[in-house]
N, C-alpha and C positions, 0 to 999 in steps of 0.2 A: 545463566543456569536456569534449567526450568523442573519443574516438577510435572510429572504424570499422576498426578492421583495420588495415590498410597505407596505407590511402585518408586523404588531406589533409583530409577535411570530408565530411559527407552526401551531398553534392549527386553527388559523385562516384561514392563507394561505391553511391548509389541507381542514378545510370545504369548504372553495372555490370552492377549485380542484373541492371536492367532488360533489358539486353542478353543476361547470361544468361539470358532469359525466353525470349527472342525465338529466339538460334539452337538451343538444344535442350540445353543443357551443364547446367541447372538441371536437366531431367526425367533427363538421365543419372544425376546425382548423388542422385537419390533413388532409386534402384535400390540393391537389396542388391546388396552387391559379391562378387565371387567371385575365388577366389583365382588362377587363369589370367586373368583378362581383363585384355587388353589394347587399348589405342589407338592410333588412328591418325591423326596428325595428316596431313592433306595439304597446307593452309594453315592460317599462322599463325606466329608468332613462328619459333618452331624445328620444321620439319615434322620427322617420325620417327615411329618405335613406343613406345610407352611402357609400362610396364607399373602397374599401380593408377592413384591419381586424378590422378596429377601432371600429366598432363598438360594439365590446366586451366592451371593456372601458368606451368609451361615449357615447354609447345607451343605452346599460345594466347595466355600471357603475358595471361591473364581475358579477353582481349577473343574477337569474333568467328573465327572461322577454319572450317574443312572437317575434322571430325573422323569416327572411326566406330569403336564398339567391336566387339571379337571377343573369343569365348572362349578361347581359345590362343593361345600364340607363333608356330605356322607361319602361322597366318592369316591375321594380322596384318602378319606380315613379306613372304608373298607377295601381298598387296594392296598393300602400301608399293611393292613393287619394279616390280610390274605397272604400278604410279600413275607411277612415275619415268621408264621406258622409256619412257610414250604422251607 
């Protein structure tokens, strides 16, 4: 028996992946990361600003959603708030 992660069986953890393929959260992830950047979630689990890679988990909760990195905090927070008002 093996374990994938957090994932109940393959089949699962593969769609994931897969998913990560598809909206853009795998080629994020293979970016060197820097120590300002932060995300954006607009949709998804818990939208907000995140700062490092959490917010694959807790914004997007792995799945799909509308994200977008910036290099700083104000950036980030004034795209969130821009996003919120429209």
């Amino acid at each position: 028996s093996c374990v994938w992660g957090s994932f109940h069986n393959f089949e699962t953890a593969q769609a994931t992946y897969d998913a990560c393929l598809l909206n853009g959260i795998r080629q994020i992830l293979t970016l060197p990361a820097t120590p300002n950047e932060r995300f954006v979630v607009y949709r998804g689990v818990r939208p907000g600003v995140y700062s490092g890679r959490w917010f694959v988990s807790e914004g997007l909760g792995w799945r799909g959603g509308e994200f977008q990195r910036f290099e700083n905090q104000k950036d980030a927070n004034d795209a969130f708030m821009s996003y919120r008002r429209d």
